[in-house]
C-alpha positions in Angstrom: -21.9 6.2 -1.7 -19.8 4.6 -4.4 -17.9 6.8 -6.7 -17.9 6.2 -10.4 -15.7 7.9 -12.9 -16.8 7.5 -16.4 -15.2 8.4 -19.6 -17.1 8.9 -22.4 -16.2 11.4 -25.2 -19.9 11.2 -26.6 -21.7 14.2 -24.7 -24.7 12.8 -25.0 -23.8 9.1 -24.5 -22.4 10.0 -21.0 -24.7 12.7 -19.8 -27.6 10.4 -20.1 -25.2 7.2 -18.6 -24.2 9.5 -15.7 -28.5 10.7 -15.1 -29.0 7.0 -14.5 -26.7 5.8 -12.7 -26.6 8.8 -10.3 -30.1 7.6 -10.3 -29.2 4.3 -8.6 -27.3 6.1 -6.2 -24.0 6.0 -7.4 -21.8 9.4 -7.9 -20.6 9.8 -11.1 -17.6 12.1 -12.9 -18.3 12.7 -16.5 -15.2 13.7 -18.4 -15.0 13.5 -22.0 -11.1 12.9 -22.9 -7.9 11.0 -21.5 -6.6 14.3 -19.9 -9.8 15.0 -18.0 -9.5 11.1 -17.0 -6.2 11.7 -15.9 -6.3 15.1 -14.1 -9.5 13.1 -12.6 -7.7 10.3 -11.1 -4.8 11.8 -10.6 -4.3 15.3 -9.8 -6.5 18.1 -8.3 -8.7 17.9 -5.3 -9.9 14.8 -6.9 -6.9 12.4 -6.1 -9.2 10.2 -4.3 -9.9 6.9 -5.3 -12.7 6.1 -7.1 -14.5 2.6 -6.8 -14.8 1.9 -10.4 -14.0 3.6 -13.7 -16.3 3.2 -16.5 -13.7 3.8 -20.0 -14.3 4.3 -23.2 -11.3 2.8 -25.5 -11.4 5.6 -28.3 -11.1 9.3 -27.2 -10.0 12.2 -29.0 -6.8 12.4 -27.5 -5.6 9.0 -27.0 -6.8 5.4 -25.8 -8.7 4.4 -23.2 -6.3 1.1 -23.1 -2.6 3.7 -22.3 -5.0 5.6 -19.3 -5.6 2.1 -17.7 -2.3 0.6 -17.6 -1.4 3.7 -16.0 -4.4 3.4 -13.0 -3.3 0.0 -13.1 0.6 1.1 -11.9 -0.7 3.5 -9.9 -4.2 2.3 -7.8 -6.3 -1.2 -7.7 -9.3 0.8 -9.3 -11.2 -1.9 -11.2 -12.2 -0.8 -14.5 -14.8 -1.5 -17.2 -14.3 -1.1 -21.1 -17.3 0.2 -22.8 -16.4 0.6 -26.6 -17.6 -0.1 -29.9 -13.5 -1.5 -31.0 -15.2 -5.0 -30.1 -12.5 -7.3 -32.2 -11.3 -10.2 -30.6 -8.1 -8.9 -30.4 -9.2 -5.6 -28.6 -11.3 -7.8 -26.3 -7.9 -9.5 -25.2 -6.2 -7.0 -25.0 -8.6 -5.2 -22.3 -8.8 -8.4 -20.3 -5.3 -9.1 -20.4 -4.4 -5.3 -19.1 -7.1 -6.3 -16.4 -10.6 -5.4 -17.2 -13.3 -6.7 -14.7 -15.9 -6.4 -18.0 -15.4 -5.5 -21.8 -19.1 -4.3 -22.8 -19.6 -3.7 -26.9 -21.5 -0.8 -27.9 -24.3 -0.9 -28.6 -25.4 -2.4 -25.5 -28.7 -2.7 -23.4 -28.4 0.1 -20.6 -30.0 -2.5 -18.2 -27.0 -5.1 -19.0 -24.4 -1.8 -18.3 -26.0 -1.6 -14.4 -25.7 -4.9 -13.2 -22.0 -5.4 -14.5 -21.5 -1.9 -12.4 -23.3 -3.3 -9.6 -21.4 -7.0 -10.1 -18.3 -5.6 -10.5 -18.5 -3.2 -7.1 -20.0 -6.1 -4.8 -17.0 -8.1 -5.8 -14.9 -6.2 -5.0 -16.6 -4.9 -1.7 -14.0 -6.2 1.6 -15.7 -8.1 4.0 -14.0 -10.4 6.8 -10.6 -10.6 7.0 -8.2 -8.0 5.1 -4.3 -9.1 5.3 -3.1 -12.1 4.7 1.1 -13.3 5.0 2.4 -15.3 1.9 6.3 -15.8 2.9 8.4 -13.0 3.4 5.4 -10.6 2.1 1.4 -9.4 3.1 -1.1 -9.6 0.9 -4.1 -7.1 1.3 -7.3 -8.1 0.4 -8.9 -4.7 0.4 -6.8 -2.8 -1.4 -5.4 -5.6 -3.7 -2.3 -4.7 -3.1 1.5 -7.0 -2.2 3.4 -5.5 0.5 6.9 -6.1 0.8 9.2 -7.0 3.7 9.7 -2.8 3.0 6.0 -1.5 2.9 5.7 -1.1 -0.6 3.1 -1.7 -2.6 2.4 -3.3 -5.3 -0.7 -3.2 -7.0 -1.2 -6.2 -9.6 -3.3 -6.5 -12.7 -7.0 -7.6 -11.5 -7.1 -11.0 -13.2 -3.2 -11.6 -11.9 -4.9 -10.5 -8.0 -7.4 -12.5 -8.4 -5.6 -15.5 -8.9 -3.7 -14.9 -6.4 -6.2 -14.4 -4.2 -7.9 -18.2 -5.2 -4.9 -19.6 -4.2 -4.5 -18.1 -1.0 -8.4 -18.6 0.3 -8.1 -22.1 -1.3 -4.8 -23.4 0.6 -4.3 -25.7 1.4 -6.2 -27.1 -1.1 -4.8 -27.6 -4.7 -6.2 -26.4 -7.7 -6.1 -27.9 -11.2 -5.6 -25.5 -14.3 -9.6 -26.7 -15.2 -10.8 -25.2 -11.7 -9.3 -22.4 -12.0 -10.5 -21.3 -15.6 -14.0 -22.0 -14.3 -13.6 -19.7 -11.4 -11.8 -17.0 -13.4 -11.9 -16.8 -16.4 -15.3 -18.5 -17.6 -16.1 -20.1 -20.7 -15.7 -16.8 -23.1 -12.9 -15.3 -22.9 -10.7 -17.5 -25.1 -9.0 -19.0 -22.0 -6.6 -21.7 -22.3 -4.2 -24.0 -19.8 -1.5 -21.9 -21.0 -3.1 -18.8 -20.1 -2.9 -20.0 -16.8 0.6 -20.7 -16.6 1.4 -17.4 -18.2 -0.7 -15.5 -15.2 1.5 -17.6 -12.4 5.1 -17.2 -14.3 
């Protein structure tokens, strides 16, 4: 059973968010500020990892972007931004720490589950796992580089996800064109440059 945490600082907002998704089956943490997000994700009993975190941006004791970086340095957790702060410029910046979704509130509670359920089938592991690139291993599963060492590091999702285009499509090339398509789609303010920035 997949488990979600979601971070919502509206009681009433995420109780009934957390009813209906536990009603598709999912488990689901409710906390209601960045500390209960943290001590959630990161201390406790509860230091396991959870398969998605749902975040709102603006909570009463911080932002919703600061707690991500941080599950970013720390897990591959993929994370959705659910918020009314739905400027262009807050949209980038979610994507660009490595949102799988940015999802503007209001929004249609239908449109919510199937970018939950999107985002946890892709990143489901199937086939094969590990994969060498040089001197270093690249696992698939838990989106992770390991060095020569054994350390881990765990990249930003968009940054992974290139990477891992480029491995499963060698040794094919790619143009910058293909890879926007596959990535990045058509509205997200992508550009060629955006590109190069990801592979620098």
């Amino acid at each position: 059973m997949k488990r979600l945490l979601l971070v919502e600082d509206d009681q009433s907002l995420g109780e009934t968010l957390q009813e209906r998704l536990e009603r598709e089956g999912y488990t689901v943490q409710l906390v209601e500020s960045l500390a209960g997000a943290r001590n959630a994700a990161f201390e406790g009993e509860s230091d396991t990892d959870f398969d998605l975190i749902i975040l709102d941006v603006n909570l009463p004791d911080g932002s919703g972007f600061d707690f991500a970086r941080e599950v970013r340095k720390k897990k591959p957790t993929p994370f959705i931004f659910m918020t009314a702060m739905n400027t262009a410029e807050h949209r980038l910046e979610g994507y660009e720490i490595g949102a799988e979704e940015y999802i503007p509130k209001p929004f249609h509670l239908k449109e919510l589950l199937l970018r939950v359920r999107h985002v946890l089938e892709t990143h489901e592991p199937a086939g094969k796992t590990k994969v060498k690139a040089g001197h270093r291993v690249v696992d698939l599963a838990a989106r992770a580089v390991i060095s020569p060492g054994g350390e881990r590091e765990f990249l930003a999702t968009r940054d992974f996800e290139l990477l891992k285009l480029l491995i499963t499509s060698a040794p094919n090339v790619l143009s910058r064109d293909e890879i926007l398509n596959k990535l990045w789609g058509e509205d997200q303010f992508p550009s060629h440059r955006t590109v190069d920035n990801s592979i620098m």
